[in-house]
N, C-alpha and C positions, 0 to 999 in steps of 0.2 A: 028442540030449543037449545042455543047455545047460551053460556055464561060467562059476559066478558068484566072486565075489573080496568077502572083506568085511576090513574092518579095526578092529582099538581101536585106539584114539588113546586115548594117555594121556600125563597130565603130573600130574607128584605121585604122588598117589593116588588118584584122580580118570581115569574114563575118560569120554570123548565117546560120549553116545547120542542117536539120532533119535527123533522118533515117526512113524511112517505116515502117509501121508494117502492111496496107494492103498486103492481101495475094496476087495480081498480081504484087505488087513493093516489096516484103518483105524482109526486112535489108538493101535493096538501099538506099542513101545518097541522097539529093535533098535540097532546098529554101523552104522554106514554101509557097505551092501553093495549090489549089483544084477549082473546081469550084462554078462559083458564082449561089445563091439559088435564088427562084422565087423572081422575084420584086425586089431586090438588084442592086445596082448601084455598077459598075467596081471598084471605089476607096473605098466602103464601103466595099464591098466583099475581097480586100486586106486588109483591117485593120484588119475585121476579120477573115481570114485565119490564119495573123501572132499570132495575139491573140489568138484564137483556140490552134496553134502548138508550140504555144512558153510561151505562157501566158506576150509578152509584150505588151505593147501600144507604137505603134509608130506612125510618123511624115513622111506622103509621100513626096519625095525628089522631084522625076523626075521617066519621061516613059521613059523606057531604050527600048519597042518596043513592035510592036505586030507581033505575029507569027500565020503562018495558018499552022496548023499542022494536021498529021493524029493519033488520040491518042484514044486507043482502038478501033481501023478500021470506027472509026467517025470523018468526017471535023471537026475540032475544031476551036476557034482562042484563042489565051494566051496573054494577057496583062503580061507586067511585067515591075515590076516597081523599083526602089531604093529608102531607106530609110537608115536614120541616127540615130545612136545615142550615147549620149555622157555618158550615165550611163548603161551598159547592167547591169541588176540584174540578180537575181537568175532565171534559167529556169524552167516552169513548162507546164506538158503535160498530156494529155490525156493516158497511158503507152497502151491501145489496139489500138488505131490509129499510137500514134508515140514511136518507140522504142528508140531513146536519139535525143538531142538536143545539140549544143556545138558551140562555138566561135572558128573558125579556121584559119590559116593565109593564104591568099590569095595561098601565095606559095604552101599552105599545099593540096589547095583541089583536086588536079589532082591524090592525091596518094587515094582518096577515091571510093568506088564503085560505083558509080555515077547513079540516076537514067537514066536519058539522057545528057549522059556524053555532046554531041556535043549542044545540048539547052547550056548549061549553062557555056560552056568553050564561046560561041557565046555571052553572056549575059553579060559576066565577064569581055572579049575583048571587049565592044561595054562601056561600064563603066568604065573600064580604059584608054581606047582614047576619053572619054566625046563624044561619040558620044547617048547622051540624049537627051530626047527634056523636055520641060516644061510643068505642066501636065496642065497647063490650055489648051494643044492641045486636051484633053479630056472635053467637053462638056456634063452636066449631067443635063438633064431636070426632 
């Protein structure tokens, strides 16, 4: 079973999305997510994914939830989480992992190609009814 961790970034109204450039999700629109690497802790492996795919440093908000999913014919489970910020800079990316990166309005993201359109319309719905929890519900020994 792998463990993956994705996050919104948001500032305003406006949330941060990638596009794909792995060849099973390629030019799909998605959160900045991947799995977490050996010996990594769940909120460490969020920091550095969004870092990795975006080149920001950010500030974990809240656990918007964890999902058991089947994700490449493997039980998986996906933390995800929300974060804030009040200065988005300039984006920067890896260009063979990630095809663009962009600030979009919440309104806007249903017209994109969506990796897993129904994840993240679930994610986006559970964040706008504040139904989060606090991430000290995450225990990291």
């Amino acid at each position: 079973m792998k463990v993956y961790v994705s996050t919104v970034v948001k500032s305003d109204n406006r949330i941060l999305i990638i596009q794909e450039g792995k060849k099973s999700c390629f030019g799909k629109w998605n959160v900045p997510s991947g799995h977490l690497e050996e010996d990594e802790n769940i909120l460490n492996g969020a920091l550095r994914e969004v870092k990795e795919e975006t080149g920001l440093d950010i500030k974990l908000d809240r656990l918007v939830g964890v999902y058991n999913n089947k994700y490449e014919n493997n039980n998986s489970i996906q933390f995800s989480f929300l974060a804030e910020t009040d200065s988005p800079k300039k984006l920067t990316f890896d260009h063979e992992e990630i095809l663009d990166a962009r600030w979009v309005d919440l309104s806007e993201v249903a017209s994109y190609d969506l990796r897993d359109a129904d994840y993240i319309r679930d994610v986006l719905n559970r964040i706008e009814n504040s139904k989060t929890f606090p991430l000290d519900a995450i225990v990291v020994k």
